[in-house]
C-alpha positions as CSV (number, residue, x, y, z in Angstrom):
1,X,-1.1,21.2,-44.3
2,X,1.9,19.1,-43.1
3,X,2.4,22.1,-40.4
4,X,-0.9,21.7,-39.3
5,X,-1.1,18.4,-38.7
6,X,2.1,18.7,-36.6
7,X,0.5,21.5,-34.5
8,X,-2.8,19.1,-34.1
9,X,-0.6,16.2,-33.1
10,X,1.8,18.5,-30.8
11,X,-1.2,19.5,-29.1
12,X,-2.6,15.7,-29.3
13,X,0.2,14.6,-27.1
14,X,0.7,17.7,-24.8
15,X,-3.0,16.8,-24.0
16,X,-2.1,13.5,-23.2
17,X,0.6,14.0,-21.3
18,X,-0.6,16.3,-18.7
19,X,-3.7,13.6,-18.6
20,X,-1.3,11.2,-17.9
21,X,0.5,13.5,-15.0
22,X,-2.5,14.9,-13.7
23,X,-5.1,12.3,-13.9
24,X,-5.4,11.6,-10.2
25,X,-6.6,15.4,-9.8
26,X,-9.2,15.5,-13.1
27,X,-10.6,12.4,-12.1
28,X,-11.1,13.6,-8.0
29,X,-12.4,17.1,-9.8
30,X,-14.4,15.1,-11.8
31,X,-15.9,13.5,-9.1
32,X,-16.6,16.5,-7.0
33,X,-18.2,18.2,-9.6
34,X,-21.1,15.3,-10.2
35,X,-21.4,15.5,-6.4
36,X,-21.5,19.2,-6.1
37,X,-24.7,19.0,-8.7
38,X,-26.2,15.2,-8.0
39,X,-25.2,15.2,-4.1
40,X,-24.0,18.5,-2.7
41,X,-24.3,17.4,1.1
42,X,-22.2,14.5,0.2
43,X,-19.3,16.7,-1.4
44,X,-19.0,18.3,1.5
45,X,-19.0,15.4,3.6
46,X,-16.6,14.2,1.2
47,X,-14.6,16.9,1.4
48,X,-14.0,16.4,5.4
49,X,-13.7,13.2,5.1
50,X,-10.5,13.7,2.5
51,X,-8.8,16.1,4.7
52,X,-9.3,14.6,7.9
53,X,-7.4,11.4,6.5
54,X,-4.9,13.2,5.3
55,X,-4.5,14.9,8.4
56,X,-4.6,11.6,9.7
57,X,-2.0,9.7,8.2
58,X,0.3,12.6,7.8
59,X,2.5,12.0,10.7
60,X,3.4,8.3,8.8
61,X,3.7,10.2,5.4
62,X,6.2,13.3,6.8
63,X,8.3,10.4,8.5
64,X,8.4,8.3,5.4
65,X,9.2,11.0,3.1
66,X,11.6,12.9,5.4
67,X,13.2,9.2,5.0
68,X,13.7,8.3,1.9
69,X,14.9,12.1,0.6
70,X,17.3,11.9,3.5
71,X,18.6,8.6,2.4
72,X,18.6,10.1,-1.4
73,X,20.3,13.4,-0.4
74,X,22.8,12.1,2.0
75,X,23.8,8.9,-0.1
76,X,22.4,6.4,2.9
77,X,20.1,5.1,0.3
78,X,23.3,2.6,-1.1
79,X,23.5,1.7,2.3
80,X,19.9,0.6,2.6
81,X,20.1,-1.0,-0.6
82,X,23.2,-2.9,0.4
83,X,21.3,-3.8,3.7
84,X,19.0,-5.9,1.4
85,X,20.9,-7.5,-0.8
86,X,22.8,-10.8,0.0
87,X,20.8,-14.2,0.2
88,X,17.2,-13.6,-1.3
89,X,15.8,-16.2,1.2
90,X,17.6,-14.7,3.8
91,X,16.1,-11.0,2.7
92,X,12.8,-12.0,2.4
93,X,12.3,-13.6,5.9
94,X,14.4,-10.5,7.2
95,X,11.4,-8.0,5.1
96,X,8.5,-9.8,6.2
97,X,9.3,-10.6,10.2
98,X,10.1,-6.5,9.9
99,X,7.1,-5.6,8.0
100,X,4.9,-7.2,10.3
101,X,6.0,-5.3,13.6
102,X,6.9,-1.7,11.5
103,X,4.7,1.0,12.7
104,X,3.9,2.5,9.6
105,X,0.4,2.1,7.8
106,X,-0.1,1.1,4.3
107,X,0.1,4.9,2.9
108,X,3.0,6.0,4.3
109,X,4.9,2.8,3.8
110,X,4.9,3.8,-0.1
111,X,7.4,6.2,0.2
112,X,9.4,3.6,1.4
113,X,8.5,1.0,-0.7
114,X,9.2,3.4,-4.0
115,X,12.7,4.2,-2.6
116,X,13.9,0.6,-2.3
117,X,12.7,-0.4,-5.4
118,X,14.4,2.2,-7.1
119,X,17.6,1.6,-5.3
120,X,17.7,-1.6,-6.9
121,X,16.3,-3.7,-3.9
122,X,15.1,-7.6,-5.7
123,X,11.2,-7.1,-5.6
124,X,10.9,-10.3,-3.9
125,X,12.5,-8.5,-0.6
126,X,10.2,-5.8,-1.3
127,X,6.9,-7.3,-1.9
128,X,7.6,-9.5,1.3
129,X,8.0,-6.1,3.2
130,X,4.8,-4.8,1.5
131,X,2.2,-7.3,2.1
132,X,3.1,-7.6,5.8
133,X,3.5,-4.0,7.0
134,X,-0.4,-2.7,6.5
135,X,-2.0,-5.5,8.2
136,X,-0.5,-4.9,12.1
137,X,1.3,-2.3,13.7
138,X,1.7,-2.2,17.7
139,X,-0.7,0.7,18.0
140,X,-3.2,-2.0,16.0
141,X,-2.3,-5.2,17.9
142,X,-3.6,-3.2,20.9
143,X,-6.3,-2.4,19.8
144,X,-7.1,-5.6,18.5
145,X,-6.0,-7.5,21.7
146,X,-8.5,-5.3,23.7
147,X,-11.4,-6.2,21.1
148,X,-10.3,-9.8,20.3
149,X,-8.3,-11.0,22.7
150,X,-4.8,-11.1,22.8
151,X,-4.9,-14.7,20.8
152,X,-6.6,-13.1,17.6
153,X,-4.3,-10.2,17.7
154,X,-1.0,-12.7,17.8
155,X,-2.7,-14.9,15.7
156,X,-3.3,-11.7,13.0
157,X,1.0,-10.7,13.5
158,X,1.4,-14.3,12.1
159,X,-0.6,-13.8,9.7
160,X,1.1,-11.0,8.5
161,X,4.8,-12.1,8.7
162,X,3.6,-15.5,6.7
163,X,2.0,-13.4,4.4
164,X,4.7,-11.4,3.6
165,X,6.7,-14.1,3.8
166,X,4.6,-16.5,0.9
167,X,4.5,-13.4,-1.0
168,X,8.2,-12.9,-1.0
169,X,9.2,-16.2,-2.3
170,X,6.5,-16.4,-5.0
171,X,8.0,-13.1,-6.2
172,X,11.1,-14.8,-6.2
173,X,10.1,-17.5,-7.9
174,X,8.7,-15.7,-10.4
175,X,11.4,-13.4,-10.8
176,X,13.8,-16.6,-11.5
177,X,11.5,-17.8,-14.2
178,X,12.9,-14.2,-16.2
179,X,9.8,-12.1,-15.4
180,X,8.7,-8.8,-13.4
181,X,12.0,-6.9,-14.7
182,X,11.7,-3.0,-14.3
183,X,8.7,-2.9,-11.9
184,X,8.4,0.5,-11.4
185,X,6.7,2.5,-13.5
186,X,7.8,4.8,-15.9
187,X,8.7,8.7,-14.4
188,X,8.9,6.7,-11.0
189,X,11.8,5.2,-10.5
190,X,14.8,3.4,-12.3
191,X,16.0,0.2,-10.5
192,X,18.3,-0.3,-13.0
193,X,20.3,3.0,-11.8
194,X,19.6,2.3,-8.2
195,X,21.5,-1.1,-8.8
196,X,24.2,0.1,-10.7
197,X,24.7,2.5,-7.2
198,X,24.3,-0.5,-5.0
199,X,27.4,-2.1,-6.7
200,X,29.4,1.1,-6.9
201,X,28.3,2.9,-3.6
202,X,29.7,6.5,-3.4
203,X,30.5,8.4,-0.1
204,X,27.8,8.8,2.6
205,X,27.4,13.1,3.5
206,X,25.3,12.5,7.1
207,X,25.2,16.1,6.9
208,X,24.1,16.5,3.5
209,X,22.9,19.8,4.3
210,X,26.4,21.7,3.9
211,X,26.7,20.4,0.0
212,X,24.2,22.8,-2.1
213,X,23.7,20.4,-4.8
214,X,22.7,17.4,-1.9
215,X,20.2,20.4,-0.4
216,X,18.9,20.6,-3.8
217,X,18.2,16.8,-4.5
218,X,16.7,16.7,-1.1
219,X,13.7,19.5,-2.0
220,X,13.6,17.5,-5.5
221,X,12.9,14.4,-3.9
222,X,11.0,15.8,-0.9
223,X,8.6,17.6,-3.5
224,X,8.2,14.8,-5.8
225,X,7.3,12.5,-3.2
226,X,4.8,14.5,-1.1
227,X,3.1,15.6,-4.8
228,X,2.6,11.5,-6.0
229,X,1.9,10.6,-2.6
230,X,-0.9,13.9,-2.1
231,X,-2.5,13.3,-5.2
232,X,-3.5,9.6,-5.4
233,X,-4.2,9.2,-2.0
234,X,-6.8,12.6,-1.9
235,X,-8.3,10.5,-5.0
236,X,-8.2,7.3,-3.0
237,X,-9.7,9.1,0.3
238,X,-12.5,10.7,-1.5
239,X,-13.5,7.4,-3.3
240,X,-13.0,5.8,0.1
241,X,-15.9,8.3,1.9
242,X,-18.4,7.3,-0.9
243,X,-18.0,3.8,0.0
244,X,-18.5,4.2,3.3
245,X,-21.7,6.8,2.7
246,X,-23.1,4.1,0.1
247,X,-22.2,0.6,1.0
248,X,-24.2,0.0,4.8
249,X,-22.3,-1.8,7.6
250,X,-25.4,-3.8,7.8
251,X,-24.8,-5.0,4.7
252,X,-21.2,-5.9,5.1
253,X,-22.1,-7.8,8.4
254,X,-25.1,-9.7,6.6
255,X,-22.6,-10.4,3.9
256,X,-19.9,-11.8,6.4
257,X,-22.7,-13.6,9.0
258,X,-22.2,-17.1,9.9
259,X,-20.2,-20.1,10.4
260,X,-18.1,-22.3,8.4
261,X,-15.4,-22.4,5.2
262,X,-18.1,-20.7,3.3
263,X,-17.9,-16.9,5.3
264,X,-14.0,-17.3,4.9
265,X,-13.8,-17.3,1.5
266,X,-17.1,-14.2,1.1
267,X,-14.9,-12.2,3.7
268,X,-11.9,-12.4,1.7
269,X,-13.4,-11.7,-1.2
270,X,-15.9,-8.6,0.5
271,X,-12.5,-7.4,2.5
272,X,-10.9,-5.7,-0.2
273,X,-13.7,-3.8,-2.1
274,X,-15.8,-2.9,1.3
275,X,-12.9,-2.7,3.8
276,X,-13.4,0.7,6.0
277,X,-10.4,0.9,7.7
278,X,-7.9,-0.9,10.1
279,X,-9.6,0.9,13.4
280,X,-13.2,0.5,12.1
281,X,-13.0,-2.5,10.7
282,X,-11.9,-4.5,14.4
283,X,-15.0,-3.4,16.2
284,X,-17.2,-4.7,13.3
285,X,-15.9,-7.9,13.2
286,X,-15.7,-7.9,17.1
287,X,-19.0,-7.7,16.9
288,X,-19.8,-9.7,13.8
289,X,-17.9,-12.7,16.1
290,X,-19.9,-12.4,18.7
291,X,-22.9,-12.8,16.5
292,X,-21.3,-16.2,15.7
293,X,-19.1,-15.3,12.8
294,X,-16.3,-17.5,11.9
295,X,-13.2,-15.9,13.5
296,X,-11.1,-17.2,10.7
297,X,-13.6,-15.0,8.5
298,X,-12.7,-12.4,10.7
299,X,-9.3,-12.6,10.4
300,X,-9.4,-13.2,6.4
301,X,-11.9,-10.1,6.3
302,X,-9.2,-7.7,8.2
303,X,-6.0,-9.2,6.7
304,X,-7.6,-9.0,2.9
305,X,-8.7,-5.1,3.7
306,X,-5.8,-4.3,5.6
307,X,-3.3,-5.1,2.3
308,X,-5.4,-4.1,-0.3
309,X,-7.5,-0.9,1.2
310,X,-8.0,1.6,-1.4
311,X,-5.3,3.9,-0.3
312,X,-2.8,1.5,-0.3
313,X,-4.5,0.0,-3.8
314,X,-4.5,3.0,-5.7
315,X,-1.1,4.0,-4.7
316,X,0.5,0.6,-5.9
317,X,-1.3,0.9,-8.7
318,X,0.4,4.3,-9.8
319,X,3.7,3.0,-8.2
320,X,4.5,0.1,-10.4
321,X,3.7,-1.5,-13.7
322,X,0.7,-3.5,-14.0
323,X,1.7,-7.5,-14.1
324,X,3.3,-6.3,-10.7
325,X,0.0,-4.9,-9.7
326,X,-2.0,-7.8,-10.5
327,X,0.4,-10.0,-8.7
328,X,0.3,-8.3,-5.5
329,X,-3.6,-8.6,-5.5
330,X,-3.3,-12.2,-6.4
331,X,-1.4,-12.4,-3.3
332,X,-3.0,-11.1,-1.4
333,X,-6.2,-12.6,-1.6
334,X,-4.5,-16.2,-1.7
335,X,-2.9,-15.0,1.3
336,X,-5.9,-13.9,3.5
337,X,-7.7,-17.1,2.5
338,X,-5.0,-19.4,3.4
339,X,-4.5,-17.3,7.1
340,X,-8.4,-17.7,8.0
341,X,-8.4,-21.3,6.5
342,X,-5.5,-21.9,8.8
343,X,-6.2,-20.2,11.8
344,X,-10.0,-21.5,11.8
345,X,-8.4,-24.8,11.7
346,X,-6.1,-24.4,14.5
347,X,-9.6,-23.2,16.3
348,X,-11.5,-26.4,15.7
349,X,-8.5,-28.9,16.7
């Protein structure tokens, strides 16, 4: 009897486990397959949709990954590390006025983000650098300058940098009251060994590629890396096309109508659960502000999308622990609101 139960509980937890490691994939199989009965056009459509985005952002996502298992493999990683460390004030101005001119988009900056935290970079540093890279890159301040005007498009680059900057000293602040210790989560990363290698860096091998057991770390990490990053964002991509094949536009521009405090605080709130995407969502609210939409709204509807799309969401959300995921929504939203409170307020002196 005792033997069975062992065998039953073995089994409990090897179940459990591999729900735990391959989650992402049941759940997006899951989803297909009440499509493939319910809606089979739509799984199809779906199906595009999920590898066209991942076509899409793979350019950001080879660079990012190609980064950080170079910087693991070759040692540079200490170096990085050691980059950010020194004042935390100093760090987080340093993360956010970077994170709001880096070119990389909120997906591929993950890579990036997973590395430093596990190098042992303060999360204050890091979150600064987080909130402020998805919301502008140059590629987008161009396009936003041709279909707002060059003021919005300044005025959404400020927007990010103070974002990133109010969320980096909150995180600080928080962090000095003794909490958000360890925040990535388990199987992902250990800043606690990451430190330990800041404060004892070892050799850097530029050319790792001569030392077999640095080749070997660098398919590790390469692997690793592209497998997290493949499966939660296919997940996020395919729940992204059902949004945007059952929530209207008309109904997000009804939603976001108007003049006033009022719209700034619905588009903030609308922004992260309906947000489309960085290069869709600028001609809609072009358009919605030409209808006679608040442009603080505007700018509260594309900053609040921009940090929290559901890419960038759901891969947080496996990255690190919850109270850390929480947080960074909290910020956000506080965030958007206070940039299209402000900026409507410069408008109207």
């Amino acid at each position: 009897m005792t033997d069975t139960i062992l065998r039953l509980g073995n089994g409990a937890g090897f179940f459990r486990d591999a729900w735990r490691a391959h989650k992402p994939w049941l759940f997006s199989a899951f989803v297909m397959a009440v499509l493939l009965v319910l809606a089979p056009y739509q799984a199809w459509t779906s199906t595009g949709f999920v590898a066209r985005s991942l076509a899409e952002t793979s350019p950001y996502l080879l660079l990012s990954i190609a980064l950080a298992a170079y910087a693991g493999a070759s040692g540079a990683d200490n170096l990085i590390a050691r980059a950010f460390s020194g004042s935390p004030l100093t760090v987080i101005a340093v993360a956010a006025l970077f994170g709001g001119l880096s070119p990389f988009c909120s997906c591929g900056v993950i890579p990036l983000i997973a590395a430093l935290l596990a190098m042992g970079v303060p999360l204050s540093g890091v979150m600064a650098f987080w909130l402020a890279s998805p919301v502008i890159d140059p590629s987008m301040f161009v396009l936003t300058s041709g279909l707002l005007g060059a003021e919005f498009a300044i005025a959404k680059t400020a927007a990010a940098v103070g974002l990133g900057l109010f969320g980096g000293y909150v995180t600080h602040a928080v962090m000095r009251a003794g909490y958000l210790a360890d925040p990535l989560r388990p199987g992902v990363g250990n800043g606690g060994c990451g430190a330990s290698a800041v404060r004892n860096p070892g050799p850097v091998a530029w050319k790792f590629w001569s030392d077999p057991d640095r080749r070997a770390k660098f398919r590790r990490e390469t692997w690793s890396t592209t497998l997290f990053l493949v499966k939660w964002l296919t997940l996020a991509f395919l729940l992204e096309s059902l949004m945007l094949a059952y929530v209207p536009q008309e109904w997000i521009a009804s939603a976001l109508g108007g003049s006033g405090l009022w719209p700034i605080l619905t588009a903030t709130l609308i922004g992260v659960p309906a947000y489309l995407n960085g290069y869709a969502a600028t001609p809609l609210v072009a358009g919605l502000i030409e209808q006679g939409m608040a442009p603080g709204a505007g700018l509260s509807f594309l900053v609040a999308g921009g940090v929290t799309s559901l890419p960038a969401a759901i891969a947080v959300f496996a990255l690190v622990r919850r109270p850390i995921f929480v947080l960074y929504l909290l910020l956000a939203l506080v965030g958007s609101l206070a940039s299209g409170l402000i900026y409507q307020a410069w408008i109207l002196a």
